[in-house]
C-alpha positions as CSV (number, residue, x, y, z in Angstrom):
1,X,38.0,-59.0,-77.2
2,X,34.9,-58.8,-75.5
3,X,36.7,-58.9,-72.1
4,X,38.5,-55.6,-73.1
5,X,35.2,-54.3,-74.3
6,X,34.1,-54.8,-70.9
7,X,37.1,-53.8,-69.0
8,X,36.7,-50.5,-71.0
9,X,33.0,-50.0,-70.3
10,X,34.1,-50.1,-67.1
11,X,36.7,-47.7,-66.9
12,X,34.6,-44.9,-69.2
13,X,31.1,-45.3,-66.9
14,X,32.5,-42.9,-63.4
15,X,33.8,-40.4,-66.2
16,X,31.0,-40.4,-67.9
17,X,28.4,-40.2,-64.8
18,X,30.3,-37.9,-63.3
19,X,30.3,-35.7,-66.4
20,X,26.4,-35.8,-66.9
21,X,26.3,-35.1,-62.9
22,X,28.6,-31.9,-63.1
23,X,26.2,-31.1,-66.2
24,X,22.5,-31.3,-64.6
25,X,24.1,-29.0,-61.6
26,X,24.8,-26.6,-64.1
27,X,21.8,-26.3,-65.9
28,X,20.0,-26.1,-62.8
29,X,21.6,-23.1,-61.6
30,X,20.9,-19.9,-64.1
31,X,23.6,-17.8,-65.2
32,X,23.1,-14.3,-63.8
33,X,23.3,-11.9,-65.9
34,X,25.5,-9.0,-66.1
35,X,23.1,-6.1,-66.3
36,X,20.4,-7.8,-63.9
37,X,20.3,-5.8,-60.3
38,X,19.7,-7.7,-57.2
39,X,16.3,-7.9,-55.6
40,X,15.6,-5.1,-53.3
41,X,15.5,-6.9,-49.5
42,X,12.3,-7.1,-47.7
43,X,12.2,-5.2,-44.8
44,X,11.9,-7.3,-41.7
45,X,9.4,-6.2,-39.1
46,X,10.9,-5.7,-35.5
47,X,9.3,-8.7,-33.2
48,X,6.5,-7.3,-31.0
49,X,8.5,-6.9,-27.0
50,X,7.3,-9.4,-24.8
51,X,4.7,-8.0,-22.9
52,X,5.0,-8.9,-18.9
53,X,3.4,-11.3,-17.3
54,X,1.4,-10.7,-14.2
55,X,-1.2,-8.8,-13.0
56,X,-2.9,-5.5,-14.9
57,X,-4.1,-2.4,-13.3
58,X,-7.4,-2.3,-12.3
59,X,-9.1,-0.6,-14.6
60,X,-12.0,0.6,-12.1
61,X,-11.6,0.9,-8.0
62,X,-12.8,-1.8,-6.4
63,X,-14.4,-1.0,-2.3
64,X,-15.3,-3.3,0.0
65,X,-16.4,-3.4,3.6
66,X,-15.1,-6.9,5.3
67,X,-15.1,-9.0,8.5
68,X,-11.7,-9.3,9.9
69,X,-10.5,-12.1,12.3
70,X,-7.8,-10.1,13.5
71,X,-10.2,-7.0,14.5
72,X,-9.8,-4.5,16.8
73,X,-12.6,-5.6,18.3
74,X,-14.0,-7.2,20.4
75,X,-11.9,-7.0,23.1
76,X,-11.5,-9.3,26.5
77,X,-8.6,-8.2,28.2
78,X,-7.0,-5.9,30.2
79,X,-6.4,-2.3,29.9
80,X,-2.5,-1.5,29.5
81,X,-0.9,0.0,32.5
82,X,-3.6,-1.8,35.0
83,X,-5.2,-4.7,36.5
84,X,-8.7,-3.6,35.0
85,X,-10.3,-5.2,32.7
86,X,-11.5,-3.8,29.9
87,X,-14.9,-4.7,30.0
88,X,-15.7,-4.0,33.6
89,X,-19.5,-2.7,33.5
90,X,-22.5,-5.6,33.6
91,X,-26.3,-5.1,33.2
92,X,-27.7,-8.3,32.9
93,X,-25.9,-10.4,30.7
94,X,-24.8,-7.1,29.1
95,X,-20.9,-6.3,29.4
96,X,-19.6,-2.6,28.9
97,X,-16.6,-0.3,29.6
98,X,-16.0,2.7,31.3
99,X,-14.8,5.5,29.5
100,X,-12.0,8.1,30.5
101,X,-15.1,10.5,30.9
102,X,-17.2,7.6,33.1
103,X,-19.9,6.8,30.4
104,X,-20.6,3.5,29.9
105,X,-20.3,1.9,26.3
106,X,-21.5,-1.9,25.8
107,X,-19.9,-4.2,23.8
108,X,-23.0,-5.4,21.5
109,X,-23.4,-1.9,20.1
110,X,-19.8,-0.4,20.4
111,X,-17.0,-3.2,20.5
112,X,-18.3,-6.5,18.4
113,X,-17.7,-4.7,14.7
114,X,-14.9,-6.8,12.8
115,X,-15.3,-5.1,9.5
116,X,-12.6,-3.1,8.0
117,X,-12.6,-1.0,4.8
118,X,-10.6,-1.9,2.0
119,X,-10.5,0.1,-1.1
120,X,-8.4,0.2,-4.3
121,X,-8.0,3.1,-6.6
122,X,-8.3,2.0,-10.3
123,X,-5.2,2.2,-12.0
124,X,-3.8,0.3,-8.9
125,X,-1.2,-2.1,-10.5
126,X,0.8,-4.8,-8.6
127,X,3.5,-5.0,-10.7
128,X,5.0,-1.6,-9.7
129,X,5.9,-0.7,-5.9
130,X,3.0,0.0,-3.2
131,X,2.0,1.1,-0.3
132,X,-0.8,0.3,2.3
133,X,-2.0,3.2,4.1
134,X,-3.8,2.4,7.4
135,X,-6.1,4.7,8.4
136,X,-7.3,5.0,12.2
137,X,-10.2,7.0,12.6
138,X,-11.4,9.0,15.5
139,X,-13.9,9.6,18.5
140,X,-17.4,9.3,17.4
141,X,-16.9,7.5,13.7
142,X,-18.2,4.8,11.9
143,X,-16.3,3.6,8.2
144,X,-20.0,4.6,6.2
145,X,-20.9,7.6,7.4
146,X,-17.4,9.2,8.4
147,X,-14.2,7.3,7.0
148,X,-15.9,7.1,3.2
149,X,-18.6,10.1,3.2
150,X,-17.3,12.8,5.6
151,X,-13.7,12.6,5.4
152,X,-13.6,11.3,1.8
153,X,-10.8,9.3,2.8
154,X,-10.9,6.8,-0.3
155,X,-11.6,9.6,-2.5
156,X,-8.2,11.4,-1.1
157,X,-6.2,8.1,-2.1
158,X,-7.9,8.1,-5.0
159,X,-7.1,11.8,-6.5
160,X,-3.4,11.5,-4.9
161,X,-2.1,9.4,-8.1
162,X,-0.1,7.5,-6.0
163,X,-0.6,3.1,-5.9
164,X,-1.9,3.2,-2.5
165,X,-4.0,0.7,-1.2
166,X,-6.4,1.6,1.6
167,X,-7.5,0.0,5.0
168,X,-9.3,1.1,8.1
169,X,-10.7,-0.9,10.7
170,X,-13.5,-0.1,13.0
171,X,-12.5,1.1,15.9
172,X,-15.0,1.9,18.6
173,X,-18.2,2.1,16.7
174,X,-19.8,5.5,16.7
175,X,-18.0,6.3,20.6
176,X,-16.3,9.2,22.3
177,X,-13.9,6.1,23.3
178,X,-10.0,5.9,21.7
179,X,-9.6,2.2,23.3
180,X,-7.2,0.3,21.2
181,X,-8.8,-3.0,21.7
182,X,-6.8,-6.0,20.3
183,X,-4.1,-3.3,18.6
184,X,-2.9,-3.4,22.3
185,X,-1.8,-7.0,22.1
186,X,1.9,-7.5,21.3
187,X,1.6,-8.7,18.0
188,X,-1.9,-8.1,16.7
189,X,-1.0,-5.4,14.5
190,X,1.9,-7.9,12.4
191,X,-1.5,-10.1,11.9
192,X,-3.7,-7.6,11.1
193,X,-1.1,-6.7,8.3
194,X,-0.9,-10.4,7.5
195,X,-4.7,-10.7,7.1
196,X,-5.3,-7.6,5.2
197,X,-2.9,-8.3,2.8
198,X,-4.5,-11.4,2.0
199,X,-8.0,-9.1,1.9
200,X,-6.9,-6.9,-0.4
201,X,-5.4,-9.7,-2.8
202,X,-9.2,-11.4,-3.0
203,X,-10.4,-8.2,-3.6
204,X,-8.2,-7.2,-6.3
205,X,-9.2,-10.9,-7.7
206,X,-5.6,-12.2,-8.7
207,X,-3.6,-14.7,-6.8
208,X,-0.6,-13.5,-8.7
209,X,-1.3,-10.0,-6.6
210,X,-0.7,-12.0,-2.8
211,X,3.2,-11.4,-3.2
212,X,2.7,-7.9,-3.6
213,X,1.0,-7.0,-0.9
214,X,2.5,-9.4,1.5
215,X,5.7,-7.2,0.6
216,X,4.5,-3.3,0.7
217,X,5.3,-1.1,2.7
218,X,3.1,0.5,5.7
219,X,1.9,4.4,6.0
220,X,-0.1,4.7,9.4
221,X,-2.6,7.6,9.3
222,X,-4.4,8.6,12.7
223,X,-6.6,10.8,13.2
224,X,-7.5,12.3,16.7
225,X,-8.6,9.4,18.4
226,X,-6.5,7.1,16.5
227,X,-3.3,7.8,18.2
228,X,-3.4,5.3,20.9
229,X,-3.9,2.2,18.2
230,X,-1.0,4.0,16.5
231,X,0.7,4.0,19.6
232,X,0.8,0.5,20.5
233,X,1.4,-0.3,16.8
234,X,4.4,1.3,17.1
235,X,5.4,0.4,20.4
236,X,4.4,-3.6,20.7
237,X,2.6,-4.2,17.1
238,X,5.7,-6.8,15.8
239,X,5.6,-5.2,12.2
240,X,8.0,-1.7,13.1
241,X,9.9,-2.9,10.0
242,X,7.3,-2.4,7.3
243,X,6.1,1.2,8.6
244,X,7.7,3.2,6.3
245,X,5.6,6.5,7.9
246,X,3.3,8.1,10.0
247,X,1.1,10.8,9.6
248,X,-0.7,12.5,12.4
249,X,-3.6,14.5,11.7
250,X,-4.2,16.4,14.9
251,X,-4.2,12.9,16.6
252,X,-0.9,13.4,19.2
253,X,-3.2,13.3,22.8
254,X,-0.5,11.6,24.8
255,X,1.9,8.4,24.2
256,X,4.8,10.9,23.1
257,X,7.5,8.7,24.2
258,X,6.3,5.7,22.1
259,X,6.6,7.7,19.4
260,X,9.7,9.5,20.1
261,X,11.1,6.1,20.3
262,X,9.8,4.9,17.4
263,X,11.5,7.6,15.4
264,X,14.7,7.0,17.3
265,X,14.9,3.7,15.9
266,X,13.9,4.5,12.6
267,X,15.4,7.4,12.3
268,X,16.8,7.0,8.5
269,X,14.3,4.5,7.4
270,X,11.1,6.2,8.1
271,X,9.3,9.7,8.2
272,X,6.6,11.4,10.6
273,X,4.4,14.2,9.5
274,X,2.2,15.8,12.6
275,X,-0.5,18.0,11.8
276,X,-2.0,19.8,14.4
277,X,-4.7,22.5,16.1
278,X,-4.5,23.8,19.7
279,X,-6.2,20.6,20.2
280,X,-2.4,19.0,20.2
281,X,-0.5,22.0,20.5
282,X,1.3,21.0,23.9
283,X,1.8,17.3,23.3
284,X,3.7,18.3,19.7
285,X,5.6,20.4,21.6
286,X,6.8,17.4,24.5
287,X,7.2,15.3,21.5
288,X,9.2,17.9,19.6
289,X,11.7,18.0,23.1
290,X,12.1,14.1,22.7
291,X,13.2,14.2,20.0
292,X,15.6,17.2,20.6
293,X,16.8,15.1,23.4
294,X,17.2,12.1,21.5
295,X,19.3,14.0,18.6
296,X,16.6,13.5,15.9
297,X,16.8,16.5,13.6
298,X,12.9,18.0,12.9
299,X,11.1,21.0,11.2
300,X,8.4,23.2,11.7
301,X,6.1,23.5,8.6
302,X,4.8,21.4,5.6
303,X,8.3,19.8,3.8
304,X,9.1,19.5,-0.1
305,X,9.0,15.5,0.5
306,X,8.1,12.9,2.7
307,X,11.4,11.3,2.3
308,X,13.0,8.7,5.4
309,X,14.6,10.6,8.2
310,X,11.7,13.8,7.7
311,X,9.8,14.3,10.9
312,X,7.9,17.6,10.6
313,X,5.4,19.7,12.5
314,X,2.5,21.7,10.7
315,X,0.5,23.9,12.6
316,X,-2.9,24.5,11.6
317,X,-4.9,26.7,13.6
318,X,-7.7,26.6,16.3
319,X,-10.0,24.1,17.9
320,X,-12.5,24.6,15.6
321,X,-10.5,23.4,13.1
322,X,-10.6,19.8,14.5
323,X,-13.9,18.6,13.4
324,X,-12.9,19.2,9.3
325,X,-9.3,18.1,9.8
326,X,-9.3,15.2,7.0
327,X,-10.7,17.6,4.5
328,X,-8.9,21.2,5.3
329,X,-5.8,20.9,8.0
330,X,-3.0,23.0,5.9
331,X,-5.2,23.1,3.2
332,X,-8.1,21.4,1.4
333,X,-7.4,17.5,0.9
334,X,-4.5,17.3,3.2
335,X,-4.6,13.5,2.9
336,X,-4.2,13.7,-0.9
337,X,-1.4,16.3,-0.7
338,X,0.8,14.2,1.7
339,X,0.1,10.8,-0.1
340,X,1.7,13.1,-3.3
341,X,5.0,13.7,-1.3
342,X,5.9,10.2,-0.6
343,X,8.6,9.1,-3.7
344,X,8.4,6.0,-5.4
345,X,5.6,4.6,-5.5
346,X,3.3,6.7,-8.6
347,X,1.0,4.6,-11.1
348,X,2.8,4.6,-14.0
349,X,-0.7,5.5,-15.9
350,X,-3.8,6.7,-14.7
351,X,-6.9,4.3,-15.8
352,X,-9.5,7.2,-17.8
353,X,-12.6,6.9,-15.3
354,X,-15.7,5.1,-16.1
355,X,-17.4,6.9,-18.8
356,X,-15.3,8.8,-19.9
C-alpha cells in the first residue's frame, strides 16, 4: 500500500510542478487591458556624424622667414652656356661676380642668404586640396622690405580665398643681378620642393600635415628678374610634373624656348598667364610665335579661368608701369585676382580674423 502511495507521488509531482510553473509565468505577466493605449515611443536622437580626423584649419596665418639647405644661394659653379665661373672677381679673400652690366657683386653681402619666406593664410586646411605658389622675385629685392611690404605678396594670397601656401627664396640679395644660383643645377628645384614641403609642415605644427604638402601641386610666379630661376625650373629643375602653372608678371627677358617647350609638353596639364609692359613686349611676342609654331592654341587678354591647356597674354601698358607690377598690372592686386581663377582648390570656410 505504501508502495503504491509512493509510486503515485511519483507520477502526480511533474504534473503538479509543472502546473505551479505554467502558473507563476502567468501571474508575472499582467493582462493588458482592452481600453489601455500603448506608450507613445521616445524619439531617438540621430548619432552625432563622425567628425574627421586630421588636421584643422589654421585659425590664424602663420609667417616665417627660414634658412634653407637647398638655397639658391650661395653659389660655386659655373655659369650655364660657359666655362666661367660664377664667382670670378677676388679682392682679398673676397669672392664676387660680374654682372651682365660689369658691376661687381660679392658673395658675403649678395649671394650667402639661405632664407626663404613661408607663409600660410589662416583658414589654410590640409585636409582639402592645395597649392604651393613659388614666388621669384626680382632685380634689386629683398623678402622684408619688397616680397612682404612692397608687393604685399602674402597679403595677395591671403585676400585670394584660395588654400595657397606661400614660398620665396632669396634670390640675389638687394642686386640688379637675375643669376639663378643653385636653381641652375639639374635637380635643385625637385629638392627645394622636397625641403619646403617639409618647412611648411613644421610651420603649420602638425605631422599629420607632411603628406599634404609633399603631394600639392606647384604655381611658379616670377616676377622680372625671376624668369631665369623660372627658366631652368622648367627646363632641368626634375619636378615638371608638379607645376601645375606659371604666371609671368612682366618677367619674360629671354629663355623663350624653355618655356615654349615647357608648354609643349604640358600642354593639357598645365596653364601659363604672361603679364606684361613694353618692358617684355618683344620677347611675349617670340614666345607667342613658338608657340604658334609648336600648335599650342593661346589668347590675348585676361581669361575667365586659369584652367590646364590656357596660356594667355595680358598687356598692360608702359615702362613705368614695371616698378608697381605686383600691386597694379591689369589692375589692382593682380596676384590676388589670378590666384581666384585657378579651380579647385578654395577653403571651404574662411577663419573670422583676429578680433573680430
Amino acid at each position: 500500500m505504501k508502495r503504491r502511495a509512493l509510486l503515485l507521488g511519483a507520477l502526480l509531482m511533474p504534473t503538479a510542478a509543472h502546473a505551479r510553473t505554467t502558473k507563476q509565468k502567468a501571474a508575472q505577466k499582467p493582462a493588458a487591458k482592452a481600453t489601455e493605449k500603448p506608450a507613445p515611443s521616445k524619439a531617438v536622437a540621430p548619432k552625432p556624424e563622425p567628425q574627421p580626423v586630421g588636421p584643422p584649419p589654421l585659425k590664424e596665418a602663420k609667417t616665417q622667414l627660414v634658412a634653407f639647405n637647398a638655397s639658391a644661394f650661395p653659389y660655386r659653379g659655373i655659369v650655364p652656356d660657359s666655362r666661367k665661373p660664377f664667382l670670378d672677381a677676388q679682392d682679398g679673400r673676397r669672392r664676387g661676380h660680374t654682372t651682365l652690366k660689369g658691376d661687381v657683386c660679392w658673395e658675403d653681402t649678395t649671394y650667402s642668404d639661405r632664407r626663404s619666406l613661408l607663409y600660410l593664410p589662416p583658414g589654410y586646411n590640409p585636409q582639402l586640396p592645395g597649392l604651393i605658389v613659388l614666388y621669384l622675385h626680382g632685380q634689386g629685392a629683398t623678402l622684408e622690405r619688397d616680397v612682404m611690404a612692397r608687393q604685399a605678396v602674402p597679403r595677395q594670397v591671403a585676400d585670394s580665398g584660395q588654400n595657397v601656401a606661400l614660398v620665396a627664396p632669396q634670390l640675389a640679395f638687394d642686386a640688379a643681378d637675375s643669376s639663378a644660383g643653385n636653381f641652375w643645377k639639374p635637380g635643385h628645384f625637385a629638392a627645394f620642393l622636397d625641403e619646403a614641403a617639409e618647412r611648411l609642415m613644421r610651420l603649420y605644427g602638425d605631422k599629420r600635415a607632411g603628406a599634404h604638402f609633399n603631394a600639392s601641386g606647384v604655381v611658379i610666379v616670377s616676377y622680372s628678374g625671376g624668369y631665369l630661376s623660372t627658366a631652368y625650373a622648367l627646363a632641368h629643375g626634375g619636378a615638371v610634373h608638379r607645376i601645375k602653372g606659371v604666371i609671368l608678371m612682366d618677367s619674360l627677358y629671354g629663355d623663350e624656348e624653355k618655356f615654349a617647350a615647357w608648354a609643349a609638353a604640358r600642354r593639357k596639364l598645365a596653364f601659363l598667364l604672361s603679364a606684361f609692359t613694353e618692358s617684355t613686349r618683344e620677347e611675349n611676342a617670340m614666345l607667342q610665335g613658338l608657340l604658334a609654331k609648336r600648335r599650342i592654341p593661346h589668347s590675348s587678354g585676361l581669361p575667365t579661368a586659369l584652367t590646364p591647356g590656357t596660356n594667355a597674354f595680358v598687356p598692360c601698358g608702359g615702362w613705368e608701369m614695371h616698378g608697381d607690377f605686383m600691386t597694379r598690372a591689369w589692375g589692382p592686386d593682380p596676384l590676388r585676382q589670378a590666384l581666384t581663377m585657378i579651380p579647385g582648390y578654395p577653403q571651404a570656410a574662411r577663419t573670422a580674423k583676429k578680433g573680430a
